[in-house]
C-alpha positions as CSV (number, residue, x, y, z in Angstrom):
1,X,-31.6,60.6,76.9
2,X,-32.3,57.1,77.8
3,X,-29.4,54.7,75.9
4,X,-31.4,51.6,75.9
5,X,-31.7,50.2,72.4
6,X,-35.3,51.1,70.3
7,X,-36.6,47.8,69.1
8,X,-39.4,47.8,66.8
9,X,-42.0,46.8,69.3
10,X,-41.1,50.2,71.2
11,X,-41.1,51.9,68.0
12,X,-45.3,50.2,67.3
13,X,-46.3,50.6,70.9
14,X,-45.1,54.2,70.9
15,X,-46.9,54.7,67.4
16,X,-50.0,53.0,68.6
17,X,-50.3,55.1,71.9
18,X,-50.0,58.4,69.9
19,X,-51.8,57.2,67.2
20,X,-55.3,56.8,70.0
21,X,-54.4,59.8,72.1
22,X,-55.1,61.3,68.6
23,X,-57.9,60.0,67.7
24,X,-58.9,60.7,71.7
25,X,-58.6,64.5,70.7
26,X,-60.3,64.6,68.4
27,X,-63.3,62.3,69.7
28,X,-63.5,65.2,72.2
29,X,-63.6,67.7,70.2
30,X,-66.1,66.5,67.9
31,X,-68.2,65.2,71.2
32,X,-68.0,69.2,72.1
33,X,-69.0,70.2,68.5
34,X,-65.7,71.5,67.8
35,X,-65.9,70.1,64.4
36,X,-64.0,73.0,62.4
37,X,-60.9,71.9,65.9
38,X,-61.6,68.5,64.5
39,X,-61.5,68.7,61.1
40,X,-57.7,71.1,61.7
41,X,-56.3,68.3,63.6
42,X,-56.9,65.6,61.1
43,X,-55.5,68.0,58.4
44,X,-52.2,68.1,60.8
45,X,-52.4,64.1,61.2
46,X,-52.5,64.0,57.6
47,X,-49.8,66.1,56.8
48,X,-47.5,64.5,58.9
49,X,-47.9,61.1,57.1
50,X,-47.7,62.7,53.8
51,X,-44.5,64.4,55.2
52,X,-43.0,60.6,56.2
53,X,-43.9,59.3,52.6
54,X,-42.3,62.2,50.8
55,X,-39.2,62.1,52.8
56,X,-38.7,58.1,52.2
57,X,-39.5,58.7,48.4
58,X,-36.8,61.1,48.1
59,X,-34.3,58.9,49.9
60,X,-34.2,60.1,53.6
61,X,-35.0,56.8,54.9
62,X,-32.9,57.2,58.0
63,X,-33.1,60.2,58.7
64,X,-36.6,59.8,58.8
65,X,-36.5,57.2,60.8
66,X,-34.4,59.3,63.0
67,X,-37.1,62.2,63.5
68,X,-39.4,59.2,63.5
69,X,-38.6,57.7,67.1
70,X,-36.5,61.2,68.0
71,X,-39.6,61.3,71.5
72,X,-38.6,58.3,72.2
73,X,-34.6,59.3,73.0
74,X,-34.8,62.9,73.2
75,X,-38.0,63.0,75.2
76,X,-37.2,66.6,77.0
77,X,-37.8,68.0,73.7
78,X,-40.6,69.1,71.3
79,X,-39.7,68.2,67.7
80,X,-41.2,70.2,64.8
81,X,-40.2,69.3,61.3
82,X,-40.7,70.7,58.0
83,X,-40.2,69.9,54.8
84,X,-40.3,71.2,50.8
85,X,-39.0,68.3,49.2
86,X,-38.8,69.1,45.4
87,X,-36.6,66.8,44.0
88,X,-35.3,63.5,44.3
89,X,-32.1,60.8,45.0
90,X,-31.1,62.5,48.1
91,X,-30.0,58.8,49.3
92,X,-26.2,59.9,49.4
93,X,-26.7,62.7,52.2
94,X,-29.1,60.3,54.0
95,X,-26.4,58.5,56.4
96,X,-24.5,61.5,57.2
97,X,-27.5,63.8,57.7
98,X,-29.0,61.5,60.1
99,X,-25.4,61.3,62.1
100,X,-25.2,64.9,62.0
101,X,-28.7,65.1,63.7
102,X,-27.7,62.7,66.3
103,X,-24.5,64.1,66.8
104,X,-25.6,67.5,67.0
105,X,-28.3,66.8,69.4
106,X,-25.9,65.3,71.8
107,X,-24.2,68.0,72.3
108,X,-26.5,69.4,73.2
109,X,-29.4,67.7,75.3
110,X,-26.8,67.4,78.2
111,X,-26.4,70.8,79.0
112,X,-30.7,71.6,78.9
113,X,-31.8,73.2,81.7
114,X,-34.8,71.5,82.8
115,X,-38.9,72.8,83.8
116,X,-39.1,74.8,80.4
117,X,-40.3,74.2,77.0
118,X,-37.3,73.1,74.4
119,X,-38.1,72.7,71.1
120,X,-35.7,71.1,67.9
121,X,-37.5,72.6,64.7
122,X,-35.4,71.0,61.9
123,X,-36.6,72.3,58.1
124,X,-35.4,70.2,55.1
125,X,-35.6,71.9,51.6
126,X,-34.8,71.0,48.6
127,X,-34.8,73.4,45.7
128,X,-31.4,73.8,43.8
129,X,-29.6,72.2,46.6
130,X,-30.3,70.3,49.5
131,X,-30.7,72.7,52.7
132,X,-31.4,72.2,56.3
133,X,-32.2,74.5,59.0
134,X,-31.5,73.2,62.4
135,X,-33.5,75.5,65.5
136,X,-33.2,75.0,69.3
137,X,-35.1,77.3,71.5
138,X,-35.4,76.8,75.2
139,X,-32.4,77.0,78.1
140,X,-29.1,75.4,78.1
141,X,-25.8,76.4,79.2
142,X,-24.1,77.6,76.7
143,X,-23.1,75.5,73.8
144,X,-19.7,75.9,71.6
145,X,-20.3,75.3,68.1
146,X,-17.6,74.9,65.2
147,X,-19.2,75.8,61.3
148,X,-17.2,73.9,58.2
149,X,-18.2,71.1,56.8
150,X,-19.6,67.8,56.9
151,X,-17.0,65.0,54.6
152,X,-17.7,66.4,51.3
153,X,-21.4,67.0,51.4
154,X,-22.1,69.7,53.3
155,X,-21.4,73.0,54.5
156,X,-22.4,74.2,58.1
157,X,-23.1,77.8,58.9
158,X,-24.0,78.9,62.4
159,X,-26.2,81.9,62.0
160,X,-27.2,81.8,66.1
161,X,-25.7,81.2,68.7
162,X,-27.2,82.0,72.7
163,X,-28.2,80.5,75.4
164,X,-31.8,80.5,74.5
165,X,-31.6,80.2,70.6
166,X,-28.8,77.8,68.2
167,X,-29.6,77.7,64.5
168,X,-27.4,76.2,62.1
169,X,-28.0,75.9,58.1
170,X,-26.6,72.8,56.8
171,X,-26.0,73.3,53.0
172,X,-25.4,70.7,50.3
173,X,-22.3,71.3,48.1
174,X,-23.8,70.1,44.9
175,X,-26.7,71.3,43.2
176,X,-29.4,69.2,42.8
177,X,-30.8,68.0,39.3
């Protein structure tokens, strides 16, 4: 993890660079007539900014910001997120979600075990309460993880635990309206 601070021209020159390496791919796929290869990837592109608008509507600003520039510090890792976002005025968990991300990942990225594929899948959901789902796969020496909770807002459940697999559940304390 590189400590240097991430101004905002980082942040636009990163965008802008992954922004034409997509639009690269799929240039070449529709110069090979791989339109239906085409046409998949833009779907992806375009979920991924819906995906960024719905998580700023519902008041994840930072945190989204977080998974926004996470390549940028944590560039040993692949990050997939998902979301189901169904309700609203999450602002209050926003601060200490995103410090539980960095936090976790932390503890983590030091101990990676390097020339393998490691992935970070987080899933946010939001249905009656506000749940995440936290995944690592890949190699790392093994990891000591403590489950409680997080101030007053969440709960954290470990449900894996190796040296090839963590995944941790945080789970909000108060239903959501």
């Amino acid at each position: 993890m590189d400590d240097k601070e991430i101004t905002i021209n980082n942040v636009l020159r990163h965008s802008m660079h992954d922004f034409l390496n997509s639009l690269h791919l799929i240039q070449m796929n529709l110069d090979m007539g791989r339109i239906e290869e085409a046409k998949k990837l833009i779907s992806n592109y375009s979920s991924k900014c819906n995906q960024f608008f719905d998580m700023n509507n519902v008041g994840l600003s930072k945190t989204n910001e977080w998974l926004q520039t996470f390549s940028m510090r944590y560039n040993k890792m692949t990050l997939v997120v998902q979301t189901s976002l169904l309700s609203s005025g999450l602002d209050k968990y926003d601060a200490v979600l995103r410090e539980y991300l960095e936090c976790f990942l932390q503890s983590i990225y030091p101990n990676l075990r390097g020339y393998q594929e490691q992935l970070f899948k987080v899933h946010i959901s939001t249905d009656e309460q506000l749940e995440i789902q936290l995944e690592v796969q890949g190699n790392w020496s093994f990891h000591s993880y403590k489950e409680g909770s997080l101030t007053d807002l969440f709960h954290i459940e470990e449900q894996v635990n190796t040296e090839n697999e963590l995944k941790v559940k945080l789970i909000a304390f108060e239903r959501l309206e």
